[in-house]
N, C-alpha and C positions, 0 to 999 in steps of 0.2 A: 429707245436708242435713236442713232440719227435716223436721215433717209438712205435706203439703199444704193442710190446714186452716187451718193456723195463716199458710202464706205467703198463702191467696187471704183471709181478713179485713186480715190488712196489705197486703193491694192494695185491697180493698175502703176502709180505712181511707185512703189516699192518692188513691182516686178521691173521695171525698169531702170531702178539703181542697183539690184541686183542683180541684172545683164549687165548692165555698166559694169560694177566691180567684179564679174566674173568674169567677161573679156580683158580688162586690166591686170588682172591672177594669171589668165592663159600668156598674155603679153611680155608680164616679168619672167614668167616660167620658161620660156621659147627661149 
C-alpha cells in the first residue's frame, strides 16, 4: 500500500469536505 502520510492527509482531506458539506446541510436546514 501507499505511505501512511499520504493516506492520513487524504483522510484529513475528506474530513474536511465533510465539515464543509455538513455546515452547508445545517445552513439550508436553519
Amino acid at each position: 500500500m501507499g505511505k501512511p502520510e499520504i493516506i492520513m492527509s487524504e483522510l484529513d482531506l475528506l474530513a474536511d469536505c465533510l465539515k464543509d458539506a455538513t455546515k452547508e446541510r445545517d445552513e439550508l436546514a436553519a
